[in-house]
C-alpha positions in Angstrom: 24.3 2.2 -43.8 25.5 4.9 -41.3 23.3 7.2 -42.5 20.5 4.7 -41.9 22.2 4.2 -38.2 21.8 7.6 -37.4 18.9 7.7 -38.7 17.3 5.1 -36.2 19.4 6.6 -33.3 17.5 10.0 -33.9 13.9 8.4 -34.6 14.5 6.6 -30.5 15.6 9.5 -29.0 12.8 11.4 -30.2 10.5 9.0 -29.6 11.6 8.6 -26.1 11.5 12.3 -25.6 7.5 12.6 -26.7 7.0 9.3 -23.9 9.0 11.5 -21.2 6.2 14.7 -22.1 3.7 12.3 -21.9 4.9 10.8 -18.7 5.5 14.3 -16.9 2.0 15.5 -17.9 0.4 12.6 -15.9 2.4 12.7 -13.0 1.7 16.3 -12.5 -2.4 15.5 -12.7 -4.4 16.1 -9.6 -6.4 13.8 -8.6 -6.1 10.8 -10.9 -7.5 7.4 -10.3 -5.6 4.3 -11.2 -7.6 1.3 -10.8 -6.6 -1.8 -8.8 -5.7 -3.9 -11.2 -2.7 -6.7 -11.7 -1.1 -4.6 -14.8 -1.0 -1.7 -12.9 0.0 -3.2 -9.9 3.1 -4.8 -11.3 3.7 -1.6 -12.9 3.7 -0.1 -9.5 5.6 -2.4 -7.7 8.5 -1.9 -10.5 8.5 1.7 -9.8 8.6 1.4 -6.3 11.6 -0.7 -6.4 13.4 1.5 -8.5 12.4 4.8 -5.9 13.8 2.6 -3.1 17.2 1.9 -4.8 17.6 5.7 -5.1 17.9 5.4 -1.0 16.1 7.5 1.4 18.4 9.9 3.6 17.2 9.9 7.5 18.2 13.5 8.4 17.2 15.8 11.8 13.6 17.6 11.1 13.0 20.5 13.5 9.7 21.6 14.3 10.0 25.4 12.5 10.8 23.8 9.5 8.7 21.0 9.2 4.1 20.1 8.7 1.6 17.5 9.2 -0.6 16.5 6.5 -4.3 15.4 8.0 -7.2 14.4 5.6 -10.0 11.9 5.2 -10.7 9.3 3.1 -13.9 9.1 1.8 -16.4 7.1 -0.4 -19.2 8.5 -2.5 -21.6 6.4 -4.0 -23.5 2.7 -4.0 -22.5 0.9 -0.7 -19.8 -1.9 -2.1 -21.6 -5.2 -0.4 -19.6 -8.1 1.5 -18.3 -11.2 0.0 -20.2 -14.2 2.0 -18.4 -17.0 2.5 -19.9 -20.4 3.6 -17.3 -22.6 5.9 -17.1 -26.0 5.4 -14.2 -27.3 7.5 -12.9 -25.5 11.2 -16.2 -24.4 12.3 -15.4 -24.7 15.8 -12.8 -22.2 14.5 -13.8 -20.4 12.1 -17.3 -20.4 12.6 -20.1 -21.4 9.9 -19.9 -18.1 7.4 -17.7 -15.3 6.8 -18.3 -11.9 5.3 -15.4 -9.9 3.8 -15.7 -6.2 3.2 -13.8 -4.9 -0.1 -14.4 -1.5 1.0 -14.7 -1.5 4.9 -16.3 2.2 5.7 -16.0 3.1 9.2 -18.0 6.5 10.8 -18.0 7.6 7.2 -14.7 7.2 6.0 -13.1 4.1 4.6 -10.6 2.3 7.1 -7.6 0.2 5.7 -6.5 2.4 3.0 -3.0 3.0 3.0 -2.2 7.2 2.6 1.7 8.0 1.5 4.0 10.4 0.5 5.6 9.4 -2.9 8.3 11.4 -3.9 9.6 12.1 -0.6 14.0 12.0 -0.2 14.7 12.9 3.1 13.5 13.2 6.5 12.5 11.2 9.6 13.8 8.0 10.4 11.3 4.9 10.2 9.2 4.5 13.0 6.9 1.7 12.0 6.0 -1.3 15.0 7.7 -4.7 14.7 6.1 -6.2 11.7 3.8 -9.1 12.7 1.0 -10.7 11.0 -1.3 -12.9 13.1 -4.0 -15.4 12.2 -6.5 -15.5 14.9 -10.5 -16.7 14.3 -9.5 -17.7 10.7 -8.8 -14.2 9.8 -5.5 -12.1 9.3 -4.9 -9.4 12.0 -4.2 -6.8 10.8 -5.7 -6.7 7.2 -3.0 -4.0 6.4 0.3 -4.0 7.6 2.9 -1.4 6.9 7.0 -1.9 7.3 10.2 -0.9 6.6 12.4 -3.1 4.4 13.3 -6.8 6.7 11.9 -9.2 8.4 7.7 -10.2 8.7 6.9 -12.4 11.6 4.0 -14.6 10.6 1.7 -16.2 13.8 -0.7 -18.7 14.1 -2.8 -18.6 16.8 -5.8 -20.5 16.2 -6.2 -24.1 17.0 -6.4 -25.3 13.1 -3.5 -25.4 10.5 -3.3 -22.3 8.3 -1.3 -22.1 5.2 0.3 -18.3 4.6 1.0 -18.1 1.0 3.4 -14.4 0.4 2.6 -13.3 -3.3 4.9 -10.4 -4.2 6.2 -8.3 -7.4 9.8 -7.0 -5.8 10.6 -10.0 -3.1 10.8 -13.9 -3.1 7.0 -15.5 -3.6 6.7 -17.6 -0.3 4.7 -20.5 0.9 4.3 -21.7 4.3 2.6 -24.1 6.2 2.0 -22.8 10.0 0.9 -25.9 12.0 -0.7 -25.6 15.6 1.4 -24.6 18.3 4.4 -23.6 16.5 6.2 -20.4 17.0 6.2 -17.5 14.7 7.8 -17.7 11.1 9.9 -14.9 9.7 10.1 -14.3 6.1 12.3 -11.7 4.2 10.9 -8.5 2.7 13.7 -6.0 1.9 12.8 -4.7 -0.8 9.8 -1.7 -1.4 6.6 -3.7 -2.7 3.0 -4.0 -1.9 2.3 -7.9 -0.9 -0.8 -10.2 -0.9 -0.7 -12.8 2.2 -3.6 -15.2 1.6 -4.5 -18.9 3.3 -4.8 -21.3 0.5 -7.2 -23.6 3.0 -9.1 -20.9 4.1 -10.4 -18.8 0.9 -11.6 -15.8 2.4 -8.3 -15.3 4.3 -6.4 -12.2 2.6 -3.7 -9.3 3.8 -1.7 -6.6 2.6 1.8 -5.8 3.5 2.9 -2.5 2.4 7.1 -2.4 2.0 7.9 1.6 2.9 10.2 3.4 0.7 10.0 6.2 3.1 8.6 6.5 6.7 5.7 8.9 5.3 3.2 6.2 5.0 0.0 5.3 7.4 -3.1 3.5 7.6 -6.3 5.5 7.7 -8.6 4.8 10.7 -12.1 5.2 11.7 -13.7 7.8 10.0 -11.3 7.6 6.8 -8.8 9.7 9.2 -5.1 10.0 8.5 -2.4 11.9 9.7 1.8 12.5 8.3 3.9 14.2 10.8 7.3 15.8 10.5 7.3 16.6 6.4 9.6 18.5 5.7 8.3 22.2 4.1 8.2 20.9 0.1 5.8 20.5 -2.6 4.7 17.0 -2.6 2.8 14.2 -4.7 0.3 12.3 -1.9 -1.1 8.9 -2.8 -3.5 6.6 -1.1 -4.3 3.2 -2.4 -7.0 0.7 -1.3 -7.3 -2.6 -2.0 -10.5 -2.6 -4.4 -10.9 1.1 -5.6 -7.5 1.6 -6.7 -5.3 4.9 -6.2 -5.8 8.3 -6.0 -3.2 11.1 -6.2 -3.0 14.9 -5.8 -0.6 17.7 -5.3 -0.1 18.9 -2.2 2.0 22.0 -0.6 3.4 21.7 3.8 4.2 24.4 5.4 6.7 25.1 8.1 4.8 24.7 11.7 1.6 24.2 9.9 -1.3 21.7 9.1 -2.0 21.2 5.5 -5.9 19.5 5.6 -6.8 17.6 2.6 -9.3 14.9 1.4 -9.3 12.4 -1.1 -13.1 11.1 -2.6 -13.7 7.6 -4.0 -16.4 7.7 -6.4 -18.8 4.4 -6.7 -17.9 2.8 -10.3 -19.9 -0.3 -10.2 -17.7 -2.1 -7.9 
């Protein structure tokens, strides 16, 4: 029987071993496309969680001995059309229709995709505005929010009741109702996650909130542009993520006092 338990012990740790090769060669492929779905999002989210209870350390970055990381964002392939919506309640709000972009591609880059360091320790503090997600004209603004770790002020500034339901992997699920004329509501998000806000009376309604494990995260702009200041000189994994094509990932060197340029390419899949 001790043999037998030795055995076992010896089969596990191997076995573990040939998972750790495996996991290693992924993680070091360029360019690798996860899709956007809920397995993989969960999977994320765990991992996320576990990099923020490692701890980031804020420490002084000096110019000589620190880059910037600019790039695009780009799609390449069938346009990805709107969702229509027909309204039937809060037209004088709302209006009569909606359209909601999966992909929304701005001067040829896609806008709302959220661009991060992943393996970053150390470096600049946080610097990310005072989280707050308003609802104005029946619609969430902004679609994508990032934050550090604390409190999310929800608003409701339209002149119909909203409902702001928080669906998360790493923090407390939440469910509010936000009533006309009341003040902003503050929830609790301390922990690194990526969260889906949507208004279960108006459909259509939907937001992200990115929880920062580091301060190396932004939101591209017009023209797919992004932009990471202050890295440290390192070798680096660099993500982006958007909401309906999934992640990307690539390998990517900063130099001291110098701009790394870089570009990540969606590729049409039948979206």
């Amino acid at each position: 029987m001790k043999r037998n338990n030795e055995f076992q012990k010896l089969s596990l740790w191997g076995g573990l071993g040939v998972l750790a090769l495996l996991g290693s060669t992924i993680a070091w492929s360029r360019s690798t496309f996860h899709p956007a779905a809920p397995e993989w999002q969960a999977a994320s989210a765990r991992e996320s969680q576990s990099a923020a209870s490692s701890g980031y350390v804020v420490r002084a970055i000096e110019e000589s001995v620190s880059g910037t990381i600019s790039g695009r964002i780009l799609y390449s392939g069938k346009p990805v059309p709107p969702k229509r919506f027909t309204v039937t309640s809060d037209t004088s709000i709302c209006g009569t229709t909606k359209e909601v972009y999966p992909v929304k591609i701005e001067q040829g880059g896609i806008v709302d995709a959220v661009v991060w360091i992943d393996d970053i320790t150390s470096g600049k503090a946080f610097n990310f505005p005072p989280p707050l997600i308003d609802q104005t004209k029946c619609a969430f603004v902004p679609h994508v929010l990032l934050m550090k770790g604390g409190e999310l002020k929800l608003g409701n500034t339209d002149l119909c009741l909203h409902n702001v339901h928080v669906i998360s992997f790493a923090n407390r699920e939440v469910n509010k109702a936000m009533i006309v004329g009341a003040g902003p509501q503050e929830i609790t998000l301390a922990r690194a996650d990526r969260v889906t806000v949507r208004c279960d009376v108006h459909k259509w309604m939907t937001a992200y909130v990115v929880v920062a494990k580091n301060p190396y995260y932004v939101v591209s702009e017009a023209g797919g542009q992004f932009r990471l200041a202050g890295v440290p000189a390192g070798h680096y994994h660099l993500k982006v993520w958007q909401e309906t094509l999934g992640e990307l990932d690539q390998e990517i060197t900063v130099e001291a006092a110098k701009i790394t340029e870089t570009t990540f390419t969606y590729r049409s899949s039948g979206v």
